[in-house]
C-alpha positions in Angstrom: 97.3 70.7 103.4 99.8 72.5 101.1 100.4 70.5 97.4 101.8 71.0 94.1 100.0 70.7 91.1 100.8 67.2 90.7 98.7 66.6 93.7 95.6 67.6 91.3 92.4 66.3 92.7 92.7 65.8 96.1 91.2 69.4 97.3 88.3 67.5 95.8 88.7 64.4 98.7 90.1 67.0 101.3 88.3 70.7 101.3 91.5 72.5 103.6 93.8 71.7 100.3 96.0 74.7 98.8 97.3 74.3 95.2 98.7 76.4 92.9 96.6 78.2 90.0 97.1 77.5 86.4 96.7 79.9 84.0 95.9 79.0 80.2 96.7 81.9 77.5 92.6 82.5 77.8 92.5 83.0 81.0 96.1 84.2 82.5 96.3 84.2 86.3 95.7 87.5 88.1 98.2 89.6 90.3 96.6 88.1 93.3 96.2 84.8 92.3 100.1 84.5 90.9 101.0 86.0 94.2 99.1 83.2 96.3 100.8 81.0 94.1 104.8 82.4 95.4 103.7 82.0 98.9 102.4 78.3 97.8 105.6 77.7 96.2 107.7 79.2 99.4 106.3 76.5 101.7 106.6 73.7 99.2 110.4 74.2 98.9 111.4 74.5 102.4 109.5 71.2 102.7 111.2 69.7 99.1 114.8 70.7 100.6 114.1 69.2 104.2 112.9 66.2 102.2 116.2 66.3 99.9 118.3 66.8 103.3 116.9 63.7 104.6 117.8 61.4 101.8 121.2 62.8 101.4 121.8 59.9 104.3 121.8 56.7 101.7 119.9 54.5 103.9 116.5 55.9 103.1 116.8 55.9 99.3 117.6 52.5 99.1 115.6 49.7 99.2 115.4 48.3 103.1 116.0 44.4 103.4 115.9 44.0 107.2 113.4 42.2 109.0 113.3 44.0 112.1 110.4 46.0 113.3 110.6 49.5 113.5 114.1 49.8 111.9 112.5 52.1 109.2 111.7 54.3 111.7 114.7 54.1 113.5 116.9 55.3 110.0 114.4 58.1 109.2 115.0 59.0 113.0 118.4 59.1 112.4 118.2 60.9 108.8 115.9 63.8 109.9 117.9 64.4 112.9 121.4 64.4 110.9 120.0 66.9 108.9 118.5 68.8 112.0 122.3 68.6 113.3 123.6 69.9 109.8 120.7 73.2 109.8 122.1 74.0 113.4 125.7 74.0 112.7 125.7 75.2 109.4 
């Protein structure tokens, strides 16, 4: 699982975890360790903007007062593949 930093703690629940290093002004972060770090960081944002892309549709940033079953499904359904449609033809 890839996480940011504000995901600290949970490569102690799950051992297959990758978050970034810190470095303190003790102990800065080595060349490999700050480049680990870029391709941690290269991941994360692809899945940040695909995230972004999908709540550009307004329906799944605001709150959801129908009853019917599945219907949150059906609009993130819809959202992701809007934005699909929008990565193809852009």
């Amino acid at each position: 699982m890839w996480a940011d930093t504000g995901f600290q703690g949970i490569d102690k629940q799950h051992p297959n975890t990758q978050i970034p290093k810190k470095g303190t002004r003790k102990r800065p972060l080595s060349p490999e360790q700050k480049q680990e770090n870029k391709i941690i960081s290269g991941i994360r944002i692809t899945v940040e903007h695909a995230i972004a892309g999908i709540k550009r549709l307004g329906c799944m940033t605001q709150i959801l007062r129908n009853r019917r079953p599945f219907i949150d499904d059906t609009f993130l359904l819809l959202s992701a593949g809007l934005w699909n449609f929008h990565l193809r033809t852009a």
